[in-house]
N, C-alpha and C positions, 0 to 999 in steps of 0.2 A: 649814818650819822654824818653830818654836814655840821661846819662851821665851830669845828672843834676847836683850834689854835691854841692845841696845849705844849709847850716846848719839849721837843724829845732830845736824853742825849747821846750822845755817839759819835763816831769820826764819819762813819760813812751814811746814806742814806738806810742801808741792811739794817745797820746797827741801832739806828736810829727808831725803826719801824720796831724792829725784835725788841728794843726795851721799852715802848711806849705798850707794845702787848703785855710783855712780864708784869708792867705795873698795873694793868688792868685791866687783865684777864677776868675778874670775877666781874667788874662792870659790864661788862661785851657779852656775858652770860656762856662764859668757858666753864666748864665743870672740874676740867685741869689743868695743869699750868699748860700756856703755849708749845712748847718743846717737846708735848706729849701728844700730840693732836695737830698739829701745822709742822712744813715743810715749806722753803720757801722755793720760789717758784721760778718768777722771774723780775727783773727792776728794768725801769725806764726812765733815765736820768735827762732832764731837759734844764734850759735855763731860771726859769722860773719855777716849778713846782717838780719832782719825780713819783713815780708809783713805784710799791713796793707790793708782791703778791707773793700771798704764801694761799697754798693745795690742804684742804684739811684730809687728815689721814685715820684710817681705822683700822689696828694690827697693821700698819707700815703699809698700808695699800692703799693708797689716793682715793675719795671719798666723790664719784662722778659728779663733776660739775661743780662743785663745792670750793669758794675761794674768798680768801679776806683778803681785800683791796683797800693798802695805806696808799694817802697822798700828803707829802710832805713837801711844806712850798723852801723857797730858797732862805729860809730867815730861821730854818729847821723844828719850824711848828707842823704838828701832825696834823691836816684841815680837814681832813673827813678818812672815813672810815665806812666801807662796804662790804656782809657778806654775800655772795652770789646765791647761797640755797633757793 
């Protein structure tokens, strides 16, 4: 999903990513809440936009290959959104 620019909020980019999921999860077509299913993974904070990645998990075991990719530009709008499946 491209060209989202929906305002997320939170202090950090993490935080920011983690509650733009909470609020919707069922849109993304999660079956459970985020916290149940993602782990986050790793961030790449630059001047203009960062990534925010979280590993989806099944029984606490990393799900191969499997990642939701937030980009949040510097104005803390969420702009796209990728899963890798």
């Amino acid at each position: 999903m491209y060209g989202i620019r929906e305002y997320a909020s939170g202090f950090t980019v993490e935080e920011k990513a983690w509650n733009f999921l909470r609020k919707n999860f069922k849109k993304l077509g999660l079956q459970t809440k985020p916290e149940d299913v993602l782990r986050h993974h790793f961030t790449r904070q630059g001047k203009t936009q960062s990534v925010v990645r979280y590993r989806q998990m099944h029984n606490g075991i990393p799900v191969d290959e499997n990642e939701i990719v937030i980009t949040i530009n510097a104005k803390g709008e969420v702009t796209s959104l990728i899963n890798t499946t």
